[in-house]
PATORTI-615039 format. One record per residue (C-alpha): x negated, y negated, z negated. Coordinates in steps of 0.5 Angstrom, whole numbers. Example, Ala and Ser with C-alpha at 12.3 -4.5 7.8 and 13.67 -1.06 7.14 Angstrom:
<rs>
[r [-25; 9; -16]]
[r [-27; 2; -14]]
</rs>
This chain:
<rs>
[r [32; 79; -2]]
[r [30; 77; 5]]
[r [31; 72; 10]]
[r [33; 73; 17]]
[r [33; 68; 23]]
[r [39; 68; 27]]
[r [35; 69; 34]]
[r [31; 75; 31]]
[r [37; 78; 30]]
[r [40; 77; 36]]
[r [34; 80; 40]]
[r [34; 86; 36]]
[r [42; 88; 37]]
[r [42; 85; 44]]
[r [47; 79; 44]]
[r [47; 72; 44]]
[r [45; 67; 38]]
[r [52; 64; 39]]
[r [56; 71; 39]]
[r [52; 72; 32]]
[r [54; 64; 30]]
[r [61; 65; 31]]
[r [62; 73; 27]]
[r [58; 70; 21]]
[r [63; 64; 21]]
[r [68; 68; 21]]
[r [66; 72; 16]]
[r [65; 65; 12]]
[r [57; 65; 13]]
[r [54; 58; 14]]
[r [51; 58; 20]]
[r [50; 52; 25]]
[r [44; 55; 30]]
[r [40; 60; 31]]
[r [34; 58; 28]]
[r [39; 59; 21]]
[r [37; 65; 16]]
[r [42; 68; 13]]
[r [41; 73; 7]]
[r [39; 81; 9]]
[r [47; 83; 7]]
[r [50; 78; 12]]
[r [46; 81; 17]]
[r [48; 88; 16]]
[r [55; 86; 16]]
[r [54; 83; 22]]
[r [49; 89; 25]]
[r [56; 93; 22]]
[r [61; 89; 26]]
[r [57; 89; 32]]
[r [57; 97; 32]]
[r [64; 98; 30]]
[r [66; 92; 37]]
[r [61; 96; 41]]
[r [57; 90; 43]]
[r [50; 90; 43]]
[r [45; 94; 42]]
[r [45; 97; 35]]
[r [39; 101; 34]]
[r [42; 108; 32]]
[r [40; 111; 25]]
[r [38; 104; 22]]
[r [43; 101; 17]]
[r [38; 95; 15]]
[r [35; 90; 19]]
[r [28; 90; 19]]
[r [24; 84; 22]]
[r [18; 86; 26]]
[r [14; 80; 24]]
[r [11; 81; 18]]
[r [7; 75; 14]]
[r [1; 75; 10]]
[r [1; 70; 5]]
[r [-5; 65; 6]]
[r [-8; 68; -1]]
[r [-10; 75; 2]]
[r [-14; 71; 8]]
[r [-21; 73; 8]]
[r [-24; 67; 12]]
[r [-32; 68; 14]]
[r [-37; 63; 13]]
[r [-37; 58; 19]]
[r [-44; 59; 20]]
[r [-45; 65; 22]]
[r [-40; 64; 27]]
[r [-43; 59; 30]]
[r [-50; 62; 31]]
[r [-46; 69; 34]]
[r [-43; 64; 39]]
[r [-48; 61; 41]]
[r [-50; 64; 48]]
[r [-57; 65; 50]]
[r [-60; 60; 54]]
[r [-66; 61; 59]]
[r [-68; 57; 66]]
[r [-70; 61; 71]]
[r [-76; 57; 74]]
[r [-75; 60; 81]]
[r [-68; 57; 80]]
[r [-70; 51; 78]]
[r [-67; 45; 82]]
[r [-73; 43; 88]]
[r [-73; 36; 86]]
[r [-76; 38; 80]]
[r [-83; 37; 79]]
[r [-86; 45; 76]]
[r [-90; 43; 72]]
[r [-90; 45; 65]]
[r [-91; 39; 62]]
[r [-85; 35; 60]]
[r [-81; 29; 63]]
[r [-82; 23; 59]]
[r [-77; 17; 59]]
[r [-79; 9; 60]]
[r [-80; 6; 55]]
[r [-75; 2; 52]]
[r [-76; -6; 50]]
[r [-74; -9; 42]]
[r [-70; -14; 43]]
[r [-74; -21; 40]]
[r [-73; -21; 33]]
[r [-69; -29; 31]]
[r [-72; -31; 24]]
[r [-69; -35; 18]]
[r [-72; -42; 21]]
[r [-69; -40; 28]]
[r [-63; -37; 25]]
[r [-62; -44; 21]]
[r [-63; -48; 28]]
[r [-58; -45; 31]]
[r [-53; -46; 26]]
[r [-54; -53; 26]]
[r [-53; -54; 33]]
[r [-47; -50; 33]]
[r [-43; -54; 27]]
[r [-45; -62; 31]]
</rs>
């Protein structure tokens, strides 16, 4: 059987979460707030209740609430790859040379960085020094 969430019933009928609360307190039903679910028979008692008070928008030729979120289970999911996703969603990148920036040479040869210097390369002996002079 079915859970109904209070607040959906609500939305449906047109009335208050609260309106709903106190009804299915009255009836006996335990709810404390509109996030609560009830079982399918409390709200058609409840959808009854609210017809036979006239408050609400009951809708006309349903006897049976029928949420209007249907969930899938995860199992029945069918997910693509991820790799033919990111190359579909790649845009196509190209570089107008007449749009180019102006500080930019138009050569077609490319940009080549400064060269980066090692840092010196300490050996064992040096390595073994400084560990002396550091415990003195």
């Amino acid at each position: 059987m079915a859970k109904v969430k209070i607040y959906e019933l609500a939305k449906q009928i047109d009335v208050e979460s609260k309106e709903i609360i106190k009804k299915l307190q009255k009836m006996g039903v335990e709810a404390k707030n509109h996030m609560s679910s009830i079982s399918q028979k409390d709200a058609d008692a409840v959808l009854a209740a609210f017809a036979a008070s006239g408050k609400g928008k009951v809708p006309a030729g349903k006897d049976v609430f029928v949420p209007k979120v249907t969930r899938i289970p995860k199992a029945a999911i069918v997910r693509e790859p991820a790799a033919e996703d990111a190359a579909s969603a790649a845009p196509d990148i190209s570089v107008n040379p007449a749009s180019a920036p102006a500080s930019q040479s138009s050569s077609s040869e490319p940009v080549k960085a400064p060269p980066v210097a090692a840092a010196p390369v300490q050996t064992e002996e040096k390595q073994a020094e400084r560990k002396e002079q550091q415990l003195q």
